[in-house]
N, C-alpha and C positions, 0 to 999 in steps of 0.2 A: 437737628443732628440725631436727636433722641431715636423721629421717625425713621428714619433713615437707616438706623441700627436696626432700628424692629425687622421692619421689611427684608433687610439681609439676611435677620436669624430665622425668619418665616421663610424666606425664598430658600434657606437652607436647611430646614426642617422639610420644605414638601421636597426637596430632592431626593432626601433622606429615604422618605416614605416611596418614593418614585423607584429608585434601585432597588427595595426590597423587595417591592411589589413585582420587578422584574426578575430578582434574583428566586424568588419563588414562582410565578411563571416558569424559569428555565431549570428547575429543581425541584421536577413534578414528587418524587418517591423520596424527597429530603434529606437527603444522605450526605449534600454538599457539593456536589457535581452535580455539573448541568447534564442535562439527557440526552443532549446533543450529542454533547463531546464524549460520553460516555460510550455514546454508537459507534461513530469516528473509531474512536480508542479500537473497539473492540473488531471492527471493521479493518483496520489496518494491522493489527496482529496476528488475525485470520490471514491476509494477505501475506505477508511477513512468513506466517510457517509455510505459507501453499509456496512461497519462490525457494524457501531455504531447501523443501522435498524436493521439489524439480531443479535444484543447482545439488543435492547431491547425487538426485540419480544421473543427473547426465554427468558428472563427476565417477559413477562407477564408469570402468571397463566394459564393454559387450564382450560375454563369454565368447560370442559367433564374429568375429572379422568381416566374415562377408554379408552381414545383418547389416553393418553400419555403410554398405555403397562401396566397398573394398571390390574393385573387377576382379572378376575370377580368370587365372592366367590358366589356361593346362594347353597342359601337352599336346600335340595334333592340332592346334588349329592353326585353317590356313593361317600366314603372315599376310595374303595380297599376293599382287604380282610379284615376280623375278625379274629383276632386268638381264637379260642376256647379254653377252658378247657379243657383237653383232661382228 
């Protein structure tokens, strides 16, 4: 039984040692966050501002109407045929 305990408190000591050794691999500049997610992080905030600029530009008005595909109606153009009376 004795062994038995040993071998448990070992196998849970090199885990130990196992995560840290990991957690410092993923925590090159030691600050506590991993370098990954710190990218990610930073990567997706970038993103984040670049869609909130381009939903409020397209959110302004176009000074110019006919800038945004509005047809231009005017005056004098033919309509097409007429149908006559016949």
């Amino acid at each position: 039984m004795q062994k038995a305990k040993e071998a448990v408190l070992s196998a849970a000591e090199e885990a130990k040692k196992r995560v840290q050794e990991l957690r410092e691999r993923l925590d090159q500049d030691q600050d506590g966050i991993p370098d990954r997610l710190k990218t990610l992080s930073e990567s997706a905030k970038k993103a984040a501002e670049t869609a909130k600029a381009k939903a409020e530009e397209a959110a302004r008005p176009s000074r110019n109407a006919w800038a945004r595909g509005i047809p231009k109606i005017r005056e004098g153009i033919n309509p097409g045929p007429r149908l006559r009376p016949s």
